[in-house]
C-alpha positions in Angstrom: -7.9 -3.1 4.2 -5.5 -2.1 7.4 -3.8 -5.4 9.1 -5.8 -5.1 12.1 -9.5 -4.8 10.2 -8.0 -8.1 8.7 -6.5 -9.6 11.8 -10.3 -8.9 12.8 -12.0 -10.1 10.3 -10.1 -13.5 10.5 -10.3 -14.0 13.9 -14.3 -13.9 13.7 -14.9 -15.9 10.8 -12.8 -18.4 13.0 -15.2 -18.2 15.6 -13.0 -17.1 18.1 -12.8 -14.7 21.2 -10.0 -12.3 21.7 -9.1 -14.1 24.9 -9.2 -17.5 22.8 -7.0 -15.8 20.9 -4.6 -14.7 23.7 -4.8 -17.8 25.6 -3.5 -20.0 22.4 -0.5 -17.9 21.2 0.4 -17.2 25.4 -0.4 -13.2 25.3 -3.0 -11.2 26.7 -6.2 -10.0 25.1 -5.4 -6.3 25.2 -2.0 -7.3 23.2 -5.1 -9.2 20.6 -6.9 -6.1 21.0 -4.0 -3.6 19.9 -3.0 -5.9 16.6 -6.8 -5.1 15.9 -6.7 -1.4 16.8 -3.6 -1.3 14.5 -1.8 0.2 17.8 0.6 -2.4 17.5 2.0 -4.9 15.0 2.5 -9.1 15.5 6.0 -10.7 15.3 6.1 -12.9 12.3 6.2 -15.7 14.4 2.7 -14.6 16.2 1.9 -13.9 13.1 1.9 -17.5 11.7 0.6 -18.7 14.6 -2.7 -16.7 14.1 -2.6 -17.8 10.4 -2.6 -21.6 11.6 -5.3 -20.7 14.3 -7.5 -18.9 11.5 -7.1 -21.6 9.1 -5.8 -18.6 6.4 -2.4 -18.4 4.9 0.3 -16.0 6.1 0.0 -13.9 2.8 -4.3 -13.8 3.3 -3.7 -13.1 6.9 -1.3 -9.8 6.0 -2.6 -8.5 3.2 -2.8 -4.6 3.1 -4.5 -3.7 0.3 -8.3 -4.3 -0.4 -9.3 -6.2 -2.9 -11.3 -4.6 -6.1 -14.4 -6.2 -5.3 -14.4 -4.5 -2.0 -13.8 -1.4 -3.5 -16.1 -1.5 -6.7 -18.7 -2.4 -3.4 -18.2 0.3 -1.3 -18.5 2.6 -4.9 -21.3 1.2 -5.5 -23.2 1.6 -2.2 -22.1 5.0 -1.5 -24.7 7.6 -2.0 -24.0 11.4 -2.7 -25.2 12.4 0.7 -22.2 10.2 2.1 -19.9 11.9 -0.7 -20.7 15.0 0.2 -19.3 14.3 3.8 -16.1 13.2 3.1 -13.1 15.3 2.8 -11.6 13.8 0.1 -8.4 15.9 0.3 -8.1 15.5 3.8 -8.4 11.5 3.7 -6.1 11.1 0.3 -3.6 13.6 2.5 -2.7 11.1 4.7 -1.3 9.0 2.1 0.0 11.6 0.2 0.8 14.4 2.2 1.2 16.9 -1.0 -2.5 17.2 -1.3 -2.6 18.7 2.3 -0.3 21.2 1.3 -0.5 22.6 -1.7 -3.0 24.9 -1.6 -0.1 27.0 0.2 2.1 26.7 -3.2 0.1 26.6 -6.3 -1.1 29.4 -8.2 -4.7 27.4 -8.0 -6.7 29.8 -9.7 -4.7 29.6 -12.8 -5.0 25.9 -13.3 -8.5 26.2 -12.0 -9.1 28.6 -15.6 -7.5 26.1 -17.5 -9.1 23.1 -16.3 -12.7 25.2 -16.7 -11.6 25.7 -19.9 -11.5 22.5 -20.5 -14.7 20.9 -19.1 -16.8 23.5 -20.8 -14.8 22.2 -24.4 -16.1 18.9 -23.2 -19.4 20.0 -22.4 -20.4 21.7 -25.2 -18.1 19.1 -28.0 -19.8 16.0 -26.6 -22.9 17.2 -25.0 -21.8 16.4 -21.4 -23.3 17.6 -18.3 -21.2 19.2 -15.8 -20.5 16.2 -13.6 -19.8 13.6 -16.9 -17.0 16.1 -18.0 -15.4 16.5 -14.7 -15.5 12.1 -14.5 -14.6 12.3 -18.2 -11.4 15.0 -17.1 -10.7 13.2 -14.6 -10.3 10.0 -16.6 -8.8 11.4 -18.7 -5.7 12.9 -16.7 -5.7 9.7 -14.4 -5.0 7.6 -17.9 -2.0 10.2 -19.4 -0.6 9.9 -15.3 -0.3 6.0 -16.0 0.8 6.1 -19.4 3.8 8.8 -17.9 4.5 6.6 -15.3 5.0 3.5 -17.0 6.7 5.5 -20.0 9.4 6.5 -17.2 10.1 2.8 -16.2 10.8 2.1 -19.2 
């Protein structure tokens, strides 16, 4: 979750207005309004402040990332039509910009033949449909990417 969808979300389980907000920590509610909007970042200090104010701790108040439950949620209550919609590539881009540009320097369709290769292996050795050999694939790489990773700590 982004600082300000938290800053948010704290402010009204506290019950509180932005201009409550702004009058108890001496800004004004467009400065409340930008921490929300992620236009703009609080000092620690005003960040402690709104902590105290939103009866949270500093580390609740700034945590980035969601939580797994929020996650598992929103997997679970997405429907395909939703899926569909998304540009996947485009939104993973903006965290890692690779995905928006490789397209310009990867010989795609030759790991495209490999990795169809592959599903229809899994397909016809397991009995898979199409869409449980791609999850299964994908699983699959996602794992050997971890077990590289923490290999190369090491």
């Amino acid at each position: 979750m982004r600082l300000g969808n938290r800053l948010f979300q704290a402010r009204k389980k506290s019950g509180l207005s932005q201009e409550d907000v702004a009058e108890k920590l001496g800004v004004s509610r467009q400065t409340v309004s930008k921490w929300e909007s992620d236009e703009t970042l609080p000092d620690i200090r005003q960040s402690k402040r709104m902590a105290m104010l939103y009866h949270v701790t500093l580390d609740e108040l700034i945590e980035f990332d969601m939580d797994v439950k929020e996650i598992e949620q929103v997997i679970l209550t997405s429907d395909e039509k939703i899926n569909d919609k998304i540009d996947w590539t485009k939104a993973w881009g903006k965290k890692y910009p690779i995905l928006l540009r490789y397209q310009e320097e990867v010989n795609i369709a030759k790991y495209a033949e490999a990795l169809s290769v592959m599903l229809d292996e899994l397909k016809k050795d397991h009995g898979y449909s199409e869409l449980d050999a791609m999850l299964v694939l994908k699983d699959i790489l996602a794992n050997t990417w971890k077990k590289r990773r923490s290999s190369s700590k090491k």
